[in-house]
C-alpha positions as CSV (number, residue, x, y, z in Angstrom):
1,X,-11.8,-19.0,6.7
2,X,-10.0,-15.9,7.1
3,X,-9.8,-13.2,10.5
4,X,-13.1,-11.0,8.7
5,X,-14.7,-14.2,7.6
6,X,-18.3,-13.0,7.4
7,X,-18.1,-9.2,7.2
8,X,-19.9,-7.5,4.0
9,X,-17.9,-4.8,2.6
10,X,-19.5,-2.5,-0.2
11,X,-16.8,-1.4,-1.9
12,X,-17.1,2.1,-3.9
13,X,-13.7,3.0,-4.7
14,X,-11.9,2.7,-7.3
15,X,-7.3,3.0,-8.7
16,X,-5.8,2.5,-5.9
17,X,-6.0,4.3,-2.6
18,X,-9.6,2.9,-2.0
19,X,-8.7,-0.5,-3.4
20,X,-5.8,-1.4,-1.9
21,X,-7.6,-0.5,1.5
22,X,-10.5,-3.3,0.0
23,X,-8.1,-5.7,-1.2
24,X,-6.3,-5.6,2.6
25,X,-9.7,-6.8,4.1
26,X,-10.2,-9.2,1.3
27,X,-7.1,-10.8,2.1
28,X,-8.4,-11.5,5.8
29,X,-11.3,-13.2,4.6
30,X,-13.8,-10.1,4.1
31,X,-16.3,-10.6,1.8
32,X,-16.0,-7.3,-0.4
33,X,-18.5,-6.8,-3.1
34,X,-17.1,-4.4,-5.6
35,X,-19.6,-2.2,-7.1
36,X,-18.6,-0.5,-10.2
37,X,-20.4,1.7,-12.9
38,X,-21.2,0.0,-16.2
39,X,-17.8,1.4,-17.8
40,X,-15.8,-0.2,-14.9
41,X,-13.5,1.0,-12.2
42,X,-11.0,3.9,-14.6
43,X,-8.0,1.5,-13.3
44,X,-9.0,-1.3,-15.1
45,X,-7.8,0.4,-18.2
46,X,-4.6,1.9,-16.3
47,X,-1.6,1.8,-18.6
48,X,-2.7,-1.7,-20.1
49,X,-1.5,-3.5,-23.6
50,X,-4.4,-4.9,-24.2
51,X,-8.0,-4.5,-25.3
52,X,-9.5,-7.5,-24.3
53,X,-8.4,-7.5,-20.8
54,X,-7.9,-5.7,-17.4
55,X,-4.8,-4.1,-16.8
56,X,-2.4,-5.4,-14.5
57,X,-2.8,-2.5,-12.3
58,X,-6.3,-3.7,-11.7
59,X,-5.4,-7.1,-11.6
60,X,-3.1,-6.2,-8.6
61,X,-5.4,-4.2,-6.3
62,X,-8.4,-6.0,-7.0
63,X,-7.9,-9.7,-6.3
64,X,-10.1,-11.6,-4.1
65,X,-13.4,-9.2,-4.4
66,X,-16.7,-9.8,-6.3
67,X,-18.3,-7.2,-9.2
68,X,-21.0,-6.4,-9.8
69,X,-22.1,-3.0,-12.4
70,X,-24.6,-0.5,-11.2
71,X,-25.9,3.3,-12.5
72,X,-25.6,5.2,-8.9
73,X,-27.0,7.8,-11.2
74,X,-30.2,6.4,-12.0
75,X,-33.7,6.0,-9.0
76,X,-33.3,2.2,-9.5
77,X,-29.3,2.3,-9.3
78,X,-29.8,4.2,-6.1
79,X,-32.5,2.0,-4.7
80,X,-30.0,-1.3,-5.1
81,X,-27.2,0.0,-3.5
82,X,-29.3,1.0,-0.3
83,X,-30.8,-2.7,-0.7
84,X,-27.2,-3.9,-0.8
85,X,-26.3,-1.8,2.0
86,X,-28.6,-2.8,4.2
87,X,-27.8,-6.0,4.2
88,X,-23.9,-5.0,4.4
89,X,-21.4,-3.9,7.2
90,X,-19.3,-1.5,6.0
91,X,-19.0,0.5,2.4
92,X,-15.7,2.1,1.6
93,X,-15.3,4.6,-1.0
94,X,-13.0,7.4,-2.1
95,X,-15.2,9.5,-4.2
96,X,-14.5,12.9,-4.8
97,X,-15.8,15.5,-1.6
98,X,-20.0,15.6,-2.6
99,X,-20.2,13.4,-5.0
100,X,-22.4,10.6,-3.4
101,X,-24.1,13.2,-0.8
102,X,-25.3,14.5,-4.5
103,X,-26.6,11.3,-5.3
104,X,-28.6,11.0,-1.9
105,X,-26.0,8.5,-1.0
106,X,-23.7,10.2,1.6
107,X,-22.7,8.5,5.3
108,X,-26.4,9.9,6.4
109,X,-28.5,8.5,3.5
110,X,-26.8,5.0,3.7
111,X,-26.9,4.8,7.7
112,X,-30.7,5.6,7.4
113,X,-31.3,2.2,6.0
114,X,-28.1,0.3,8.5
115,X,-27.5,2.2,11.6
116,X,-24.8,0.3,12.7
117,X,-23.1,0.7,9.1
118,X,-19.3,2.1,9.2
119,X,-18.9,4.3,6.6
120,X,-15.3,4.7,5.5
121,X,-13.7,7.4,3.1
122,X,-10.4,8.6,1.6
123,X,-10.2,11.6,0.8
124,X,-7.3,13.6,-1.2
125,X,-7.6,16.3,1.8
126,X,-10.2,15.0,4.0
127,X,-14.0,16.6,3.7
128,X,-13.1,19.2,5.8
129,X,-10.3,22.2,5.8
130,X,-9.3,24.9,3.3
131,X,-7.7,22.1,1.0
132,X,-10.8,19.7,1.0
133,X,-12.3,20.4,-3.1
134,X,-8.9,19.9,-3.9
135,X,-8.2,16.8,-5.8
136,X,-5.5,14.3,-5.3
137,X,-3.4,11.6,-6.5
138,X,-0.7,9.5,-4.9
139,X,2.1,12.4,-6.3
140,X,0.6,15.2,-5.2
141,X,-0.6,13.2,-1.2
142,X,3.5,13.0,-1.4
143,X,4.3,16.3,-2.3
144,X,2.0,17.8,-0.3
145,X,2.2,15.1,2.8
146,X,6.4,15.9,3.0
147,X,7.8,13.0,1.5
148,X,9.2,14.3,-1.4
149,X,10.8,17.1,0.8
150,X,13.0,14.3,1.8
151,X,13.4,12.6,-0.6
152,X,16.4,12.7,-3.2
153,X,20.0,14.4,-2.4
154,X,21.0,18.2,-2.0
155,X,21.8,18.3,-5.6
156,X,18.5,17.5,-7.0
157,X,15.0,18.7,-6.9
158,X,12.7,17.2,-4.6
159,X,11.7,13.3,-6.0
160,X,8.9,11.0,-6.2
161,X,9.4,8.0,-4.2
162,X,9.1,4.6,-6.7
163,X,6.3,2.9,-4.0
164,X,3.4,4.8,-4.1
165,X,3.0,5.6,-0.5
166,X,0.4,8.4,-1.0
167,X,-2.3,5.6,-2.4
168,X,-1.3,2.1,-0.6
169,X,-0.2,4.4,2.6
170,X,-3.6,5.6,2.9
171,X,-5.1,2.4,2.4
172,X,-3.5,1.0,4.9
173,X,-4.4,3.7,7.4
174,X,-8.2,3.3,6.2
175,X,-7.9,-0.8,6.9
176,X,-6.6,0.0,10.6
177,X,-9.6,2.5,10.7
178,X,-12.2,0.1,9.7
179,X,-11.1,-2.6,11.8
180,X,-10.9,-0.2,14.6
181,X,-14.7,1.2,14.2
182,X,-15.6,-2.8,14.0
183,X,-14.3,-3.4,17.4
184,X,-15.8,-0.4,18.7
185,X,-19.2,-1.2,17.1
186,X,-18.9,-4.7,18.7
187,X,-18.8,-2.9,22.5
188,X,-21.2,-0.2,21.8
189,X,-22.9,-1.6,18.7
190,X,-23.4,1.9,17.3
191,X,-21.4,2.3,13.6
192,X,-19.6,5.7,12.6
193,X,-18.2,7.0,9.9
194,X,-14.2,7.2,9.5
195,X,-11.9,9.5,7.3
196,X,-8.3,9.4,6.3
197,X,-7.3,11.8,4.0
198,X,-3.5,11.5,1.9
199,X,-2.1,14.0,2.8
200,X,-2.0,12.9,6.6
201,X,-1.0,9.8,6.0
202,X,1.9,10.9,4.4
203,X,2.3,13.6,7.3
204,X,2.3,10.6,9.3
205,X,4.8,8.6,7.5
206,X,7.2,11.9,8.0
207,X,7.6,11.8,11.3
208,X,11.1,10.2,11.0
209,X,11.8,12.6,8.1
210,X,10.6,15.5,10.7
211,X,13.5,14.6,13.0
212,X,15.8,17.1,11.1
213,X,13.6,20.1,11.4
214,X,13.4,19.4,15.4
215,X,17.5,19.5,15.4
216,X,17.8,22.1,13.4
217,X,15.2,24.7,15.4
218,X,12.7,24.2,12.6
219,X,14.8,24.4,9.3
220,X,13.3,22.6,6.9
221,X,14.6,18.7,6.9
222,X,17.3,18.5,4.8
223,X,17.3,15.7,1.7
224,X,20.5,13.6,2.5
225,X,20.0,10.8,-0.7
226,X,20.9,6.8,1.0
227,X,23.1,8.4,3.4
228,X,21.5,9.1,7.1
229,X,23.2,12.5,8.2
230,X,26.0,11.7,9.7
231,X,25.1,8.2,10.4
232,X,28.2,6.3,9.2
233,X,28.4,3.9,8.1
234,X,24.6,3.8,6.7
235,X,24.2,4.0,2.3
236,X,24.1,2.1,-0.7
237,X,27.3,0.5,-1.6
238,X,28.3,-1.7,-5.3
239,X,28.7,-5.2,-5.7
240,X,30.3,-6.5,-8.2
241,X,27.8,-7.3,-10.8
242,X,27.6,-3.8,-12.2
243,X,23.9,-3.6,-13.2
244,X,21.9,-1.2,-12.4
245,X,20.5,-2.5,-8.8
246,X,23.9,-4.9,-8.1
247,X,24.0,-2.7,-4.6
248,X,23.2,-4.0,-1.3
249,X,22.3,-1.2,1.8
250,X,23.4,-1.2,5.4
251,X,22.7,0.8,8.4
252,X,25.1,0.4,11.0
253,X,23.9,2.2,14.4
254,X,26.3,0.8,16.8
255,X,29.6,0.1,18.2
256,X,29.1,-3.5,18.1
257,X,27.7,-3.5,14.8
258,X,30.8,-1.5,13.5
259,X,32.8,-3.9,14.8
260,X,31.0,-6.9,13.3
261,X,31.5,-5.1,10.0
262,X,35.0,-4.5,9.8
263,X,35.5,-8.2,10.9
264,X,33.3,-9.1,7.9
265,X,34.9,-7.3,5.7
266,X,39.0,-8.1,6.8
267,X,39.3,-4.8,8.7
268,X,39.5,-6.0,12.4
269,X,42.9,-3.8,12.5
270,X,40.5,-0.7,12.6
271,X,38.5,-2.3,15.8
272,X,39.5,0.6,18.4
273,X,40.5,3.3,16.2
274,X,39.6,6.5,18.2
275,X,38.8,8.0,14.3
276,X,35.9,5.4,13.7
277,X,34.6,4.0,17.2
278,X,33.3,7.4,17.6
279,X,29.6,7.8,15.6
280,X,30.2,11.8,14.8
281,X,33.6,11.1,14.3
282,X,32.9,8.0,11.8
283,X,30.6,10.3,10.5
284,X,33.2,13.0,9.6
285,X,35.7,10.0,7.7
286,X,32.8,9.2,5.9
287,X,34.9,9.1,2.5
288,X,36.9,6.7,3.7
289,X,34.6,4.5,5.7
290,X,33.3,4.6,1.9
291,X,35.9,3.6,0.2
292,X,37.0,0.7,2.4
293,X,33.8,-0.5,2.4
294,X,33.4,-0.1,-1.3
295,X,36.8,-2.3,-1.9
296,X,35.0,-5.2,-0.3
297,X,32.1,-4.8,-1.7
298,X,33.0,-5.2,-5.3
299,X,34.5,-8.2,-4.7
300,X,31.6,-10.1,-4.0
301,X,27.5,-10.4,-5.9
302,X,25.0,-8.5,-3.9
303,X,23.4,-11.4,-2.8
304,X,26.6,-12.9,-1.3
305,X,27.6,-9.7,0.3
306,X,24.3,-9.6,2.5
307,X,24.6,-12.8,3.4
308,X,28.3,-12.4,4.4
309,X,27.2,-9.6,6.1
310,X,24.1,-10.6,7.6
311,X,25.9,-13.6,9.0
312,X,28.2,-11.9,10.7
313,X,25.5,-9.7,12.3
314,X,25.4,-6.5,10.3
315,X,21.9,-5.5,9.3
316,X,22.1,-4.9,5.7
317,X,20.2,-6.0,2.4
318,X,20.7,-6.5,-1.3
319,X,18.9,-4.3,-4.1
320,X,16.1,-6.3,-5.1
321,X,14.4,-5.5,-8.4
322,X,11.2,-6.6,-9.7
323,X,12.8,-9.8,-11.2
324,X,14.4,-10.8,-8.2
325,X,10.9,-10.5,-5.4
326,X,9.4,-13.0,-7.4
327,X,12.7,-14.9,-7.6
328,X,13.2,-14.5,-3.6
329,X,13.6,-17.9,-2.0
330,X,12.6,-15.8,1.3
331,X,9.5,-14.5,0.0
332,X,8.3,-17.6,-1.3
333,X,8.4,-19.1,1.9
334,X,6.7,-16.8,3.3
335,X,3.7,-16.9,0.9
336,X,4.2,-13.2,-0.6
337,X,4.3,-14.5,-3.6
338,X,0.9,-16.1,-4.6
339,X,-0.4,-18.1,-8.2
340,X,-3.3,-16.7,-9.5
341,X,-5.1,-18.4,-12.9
342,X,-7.0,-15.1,-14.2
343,X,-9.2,-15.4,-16.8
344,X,-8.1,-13.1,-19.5
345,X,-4.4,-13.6,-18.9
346,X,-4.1,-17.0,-17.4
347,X,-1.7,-18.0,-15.0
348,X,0.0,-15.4,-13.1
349,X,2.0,-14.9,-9.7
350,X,1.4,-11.8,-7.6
351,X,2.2,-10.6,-4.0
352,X,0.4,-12.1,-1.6
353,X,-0.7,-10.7,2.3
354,X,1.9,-9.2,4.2
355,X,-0.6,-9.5,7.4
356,X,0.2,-13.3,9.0
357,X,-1.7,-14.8,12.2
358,X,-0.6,-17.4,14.2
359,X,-3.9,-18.9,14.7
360,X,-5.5,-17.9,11.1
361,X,-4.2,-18.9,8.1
362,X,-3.7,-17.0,4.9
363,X,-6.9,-16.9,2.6
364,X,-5.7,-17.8,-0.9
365,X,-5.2,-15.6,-3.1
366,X,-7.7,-15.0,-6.4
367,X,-7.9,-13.3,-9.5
368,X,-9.4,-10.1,-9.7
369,X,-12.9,-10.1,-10.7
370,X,-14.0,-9.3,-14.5
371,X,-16.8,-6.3,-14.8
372,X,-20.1,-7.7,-13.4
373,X,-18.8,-10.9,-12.8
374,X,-21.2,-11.6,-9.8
375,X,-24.3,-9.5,-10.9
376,X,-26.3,-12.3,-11.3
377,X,-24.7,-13.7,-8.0
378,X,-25.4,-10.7,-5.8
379,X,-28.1,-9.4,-7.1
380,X,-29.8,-12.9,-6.6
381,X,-29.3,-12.5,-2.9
382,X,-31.5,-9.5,-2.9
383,X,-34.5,-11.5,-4.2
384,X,-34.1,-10.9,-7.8
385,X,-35.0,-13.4,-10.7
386,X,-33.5,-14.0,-13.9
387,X,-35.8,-12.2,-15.4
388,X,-35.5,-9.1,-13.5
389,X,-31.5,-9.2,-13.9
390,X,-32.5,-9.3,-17.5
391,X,-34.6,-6.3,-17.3
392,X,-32.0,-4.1,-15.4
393,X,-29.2,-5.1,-18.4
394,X,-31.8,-3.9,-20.9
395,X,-32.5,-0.8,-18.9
396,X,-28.6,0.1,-18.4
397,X,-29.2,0.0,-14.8
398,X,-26.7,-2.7,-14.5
């Protein structure tokens, strides 16, 4: 029994930013019925290899839900979702701005039938400013929120982080949201509607990457690549196994930590020297805080380095790829990295909850749902018979 055990979620959103928001509340033991048109959720097709089965983009934003496959579009489509609604606590969707207020579906039409409902969006720009019609993906919530401002080195053009921040970042937000408007229902007992919109989220995640522009009077921030301005010793370094992520990182932000390092690293004859104690000056000998560093580092595997280093107190951390997070004996244990048995593409492992409680523990982890998997399921709980699930199949209506 997870946190949210008990809580109805009407889920209406679909690739990522809405899902990964659902998915987050799933994980706590929400009960999140996924409702999709009759073609599916567009990301169930997302960059797949095969046919006959979801994609694994799906497959990783959509574990532990139900599906079930309505026609919003159609007078009986419409009448469902209100009766699902009603009996429901919260529906989350990330339409485009109209859409379901076109439908007779908006926060107004759907809290007419559950007053206490909270209504949560995302929204490329929010429903409200000059930018609202725009749309949006996770690239352009980055571009637009900052982050690619920062993100790369002088020499380049501005770059798309890997993680996409823009999507999973606004999900996130839109979980803290929901949870928030729960507990606030639960002392007033009135429901609301909540917003997050991409682009501020990713405004949100600059405010560390804003810290230049206050220095510099309000230049723009400056891209710097690993390195930290003249934080010194703080970049990505080589270890000796000469692939393509055989680095490990470190930030080192104080005297004591500088010390610790060149300990670690057989340098203790530099602990005191007026050129590095100094963290403008270490800043300015950069190069060769680089290359000393560098000479150790090559010496040893990246995952031997950080724990050389890490032992002695420096906070630092190897380069893992995607190979080596499933690998991660640390991961493991901490349950990130979860079986699942899906039914298209059998036995899989996947990340799992990064949320733990001390006094709940993790709900387990399940396959994402095939299209309509639970339409005879949910629809059942409205009162419906065989025969009238039958009928709405005929009628494309499900």
């Amino acid at each position: 029994m997870g946190a949210l055990d008990g809580l109805r979620i009407i889920d209406l959103t679909q690739w990522e930013a809405g899902t990964s928001c659902t998915q987050l509340l799933a994980w706590m033991g929400a009960d999140v019925v996924k409702v999709e048109p009759l073609e599916g959720d567009p990301g169930r097709r997302m960059i797949s290899e095969r046919s006959d089965a979801d994609s694994f983009y799906f497959v990783l934003f959509n574990s532990n839900k139900r599906s079930v496959t309505l026609d919003l579009k159609s007078p009986r489509g419409k009448e469902l979702l209100l009766r699902l609604v009603a009996k429901a606590d919260v529906v989350v969707e990330n339409y485009a701005v109209g859409v379901l207020e076109s439908l007779g579906l908006g926060y107004e039409d759907l809290a007419a039938v559950k007053p206490d409902l909270v209504h949560a969006s995302i929204k490329g720009f929010g429903s409200w400013g000059p930018w609202s019609s725009y749309k949006s993906f996770d690239m352009i919530a980055q571009a637009t929120g900052g982050v690619m401002s920062v993100t790369g080195t002088p020499d380049t053009p501005p770059l798309r982080p890997g993680a996409t921040f823009g999507d999973s970042g606004a999900g996130v937000h839109l979980g803290m949201a929901i949870v928030a408007a729960i507990v606030e229902k639960l002392r007033t007992g009135r429901g609301q509607h909540v917003e997050v919109s991409m682009q501020d989220a990713m405004f949100n995640f600059m405010r560390s990457g804003l810290v230049g522009h206050y220095l510099t009077g309000g230049m723009p921030a400056a891209r710097f690549g690993n390195r930290l301005g003249l934080m010194s010793p703080t970049d990505l370094y080589p270890t000796s196994g000469g692939g393509p992520n055989d680095y490990i990182y470190m930030m080192i932000t104080t005297l004591r930590m500088w010390h610790s390092l060149l300990r670690a690293i057989g340098r203790a004859d530099l602990v005191g020297d007026e050129r590095f104690d100094d963290q403008r000056e270490r800043g300015n000998h950069g190069d060769e805080v680089r290359d000393m560093i560098e000479a150790w580092s090559l010496q040893h595997d990246k995952f031997e380095a950080m724990r050389l280093l890490a032992e002695a107190g420096v906070p630092c951390g190897a380069v893992l790829d995607s190979a080596d997070l499933f690998a991660n004996e640390h991961l493991r244990a901490r349950g990130m990295v979860a079986g699942i048995d899906h039914p298209k593409r059998g036995a899989m492992e996947v990340p799992g909850s990064a949320i733990k409680m001390g006094n709940t523990p993790d709900v387990a982890v399940k396959a994402a749902p095939e299209l309509g998997a639970d339409n005879d399921e949910i629809y059942g709980e409205l009162g419906l018979n065989s025969a009238d699930i039958a009928a709405l199949r005929a009628e494309r209506v499900i």
